[in-house]
C-alpha positions as CSV (number, residue, x, y, z in Angstrom):
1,X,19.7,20.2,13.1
2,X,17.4,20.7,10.1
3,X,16.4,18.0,8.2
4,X,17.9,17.2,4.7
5,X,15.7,16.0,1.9
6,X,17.0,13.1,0.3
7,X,16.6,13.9,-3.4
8,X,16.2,11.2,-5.9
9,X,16.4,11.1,-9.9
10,X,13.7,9.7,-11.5
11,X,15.4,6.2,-12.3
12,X,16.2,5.8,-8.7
13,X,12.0,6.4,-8.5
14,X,11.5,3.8,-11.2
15,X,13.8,1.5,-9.4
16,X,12.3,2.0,-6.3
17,X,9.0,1.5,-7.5
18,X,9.9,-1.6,-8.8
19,X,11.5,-3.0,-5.7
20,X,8.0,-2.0,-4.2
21,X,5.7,-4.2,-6.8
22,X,8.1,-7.4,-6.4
23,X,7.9,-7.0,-2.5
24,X,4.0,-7.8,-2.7
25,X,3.9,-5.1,0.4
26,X,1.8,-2.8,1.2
27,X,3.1,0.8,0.2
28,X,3.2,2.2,4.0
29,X,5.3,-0.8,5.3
30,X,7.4,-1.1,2.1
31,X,8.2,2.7,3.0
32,X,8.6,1.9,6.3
33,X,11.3,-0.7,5.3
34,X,12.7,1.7,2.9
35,X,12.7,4.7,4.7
36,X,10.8,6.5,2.8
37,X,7.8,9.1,3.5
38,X,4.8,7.5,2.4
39,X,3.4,10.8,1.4
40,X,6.4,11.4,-0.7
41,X,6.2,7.6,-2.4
42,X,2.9,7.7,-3.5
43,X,2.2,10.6,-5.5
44,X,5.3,9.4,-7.8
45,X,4.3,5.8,-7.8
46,X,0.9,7.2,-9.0
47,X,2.6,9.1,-11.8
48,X,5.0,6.3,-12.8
49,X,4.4,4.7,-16.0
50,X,4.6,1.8,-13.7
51,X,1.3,2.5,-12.4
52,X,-0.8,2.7,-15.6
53,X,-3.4,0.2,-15.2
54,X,-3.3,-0.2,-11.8
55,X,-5.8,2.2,-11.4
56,X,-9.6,2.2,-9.8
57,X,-12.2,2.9,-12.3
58,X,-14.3,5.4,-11.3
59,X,-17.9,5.0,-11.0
60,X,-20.6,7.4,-11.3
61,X,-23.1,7.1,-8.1
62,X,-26.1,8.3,-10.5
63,X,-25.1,5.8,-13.4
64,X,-24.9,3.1,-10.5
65,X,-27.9,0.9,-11.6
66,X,-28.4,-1.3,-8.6
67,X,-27.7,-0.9,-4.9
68,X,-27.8,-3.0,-2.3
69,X,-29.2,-0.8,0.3
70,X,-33.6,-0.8,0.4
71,X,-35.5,2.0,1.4
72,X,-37.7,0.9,4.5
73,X,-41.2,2.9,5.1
74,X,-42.6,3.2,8.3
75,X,-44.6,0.4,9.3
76,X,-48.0,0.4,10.9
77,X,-47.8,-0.5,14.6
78,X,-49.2,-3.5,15.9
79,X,-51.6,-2.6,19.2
80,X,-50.1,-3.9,22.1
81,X,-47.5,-5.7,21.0
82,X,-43.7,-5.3,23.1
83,X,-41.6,-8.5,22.0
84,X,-38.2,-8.3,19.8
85,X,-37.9,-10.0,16.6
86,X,-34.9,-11.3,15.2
87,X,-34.5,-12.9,11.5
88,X,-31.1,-14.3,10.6
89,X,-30.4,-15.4,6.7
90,X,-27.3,-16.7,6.6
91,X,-24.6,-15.3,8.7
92,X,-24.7,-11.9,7.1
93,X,-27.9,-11.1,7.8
94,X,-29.6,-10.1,10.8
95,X,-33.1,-8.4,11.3
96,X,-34.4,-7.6,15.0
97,X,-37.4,-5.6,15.3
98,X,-39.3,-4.8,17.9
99,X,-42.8,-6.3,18.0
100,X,-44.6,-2.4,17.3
101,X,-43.7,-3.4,13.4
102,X,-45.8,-5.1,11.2
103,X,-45.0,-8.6,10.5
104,X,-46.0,-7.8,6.8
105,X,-43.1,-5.4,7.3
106,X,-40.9,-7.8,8.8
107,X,-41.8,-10.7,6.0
108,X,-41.2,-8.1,2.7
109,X,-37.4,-7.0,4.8
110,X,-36.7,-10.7,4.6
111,X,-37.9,-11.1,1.0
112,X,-35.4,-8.1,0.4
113,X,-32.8,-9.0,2.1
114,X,-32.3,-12.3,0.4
115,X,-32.5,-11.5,-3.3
């Protein structure tokens, strides 16, 4: 048996979308609850005046004047040299290098990494 869209006005939108902002849920288990299509939810809740504000504000990558990623250059090889390194600041970062890079190398990651 084909399957028989279930056609709402747009107050019974708005009033969905309203049960959906009280319930604090997030949109694919409030649709779950409701038994609604997630795909078909969210384009209207987008387009509801309910929305307006809500929205991310878009940032331009180039206008982006810091990032937290640093550019690493190869380092010279120390001669000989086979052990691991490994520099923990904090419990979000981690450095382990292998003992071919320089420890100046090593030291200005650090530095980095911490500012």
């Amino acid at each position: 048996m084909p399957r028989t869209a279930n056609r709402r006005t747009d107050a019974e939108w708005e009033e969905l979308i309203s049960r959906f902002l009280a319930s604090g849920l997030p949109q694919s288990v409030f649709c779950a609850q409701e038994g609604v299509s997630r795909f078909s939810f969210s384009p209207r809740y987008q387009r509801s005046p309910q929305f307006v504000g809500k929205r991310r504000k878009r940032t331009d990558k180039a206008a982006s004047p810091k990032s937290n990623f640093r550019s690493v250059t190869q380092p010279r090889v120390l001669p000989g040299a086979s052990s691991t390194v490994l520099i923990r600041i904090g419990d979000l970062v981690h450095i382990e290098a292998t003992g071919e890079i320089a420890l100046e190398a090593i030291v200005r990651l650090a530095a980095e990494a911490r500012s």
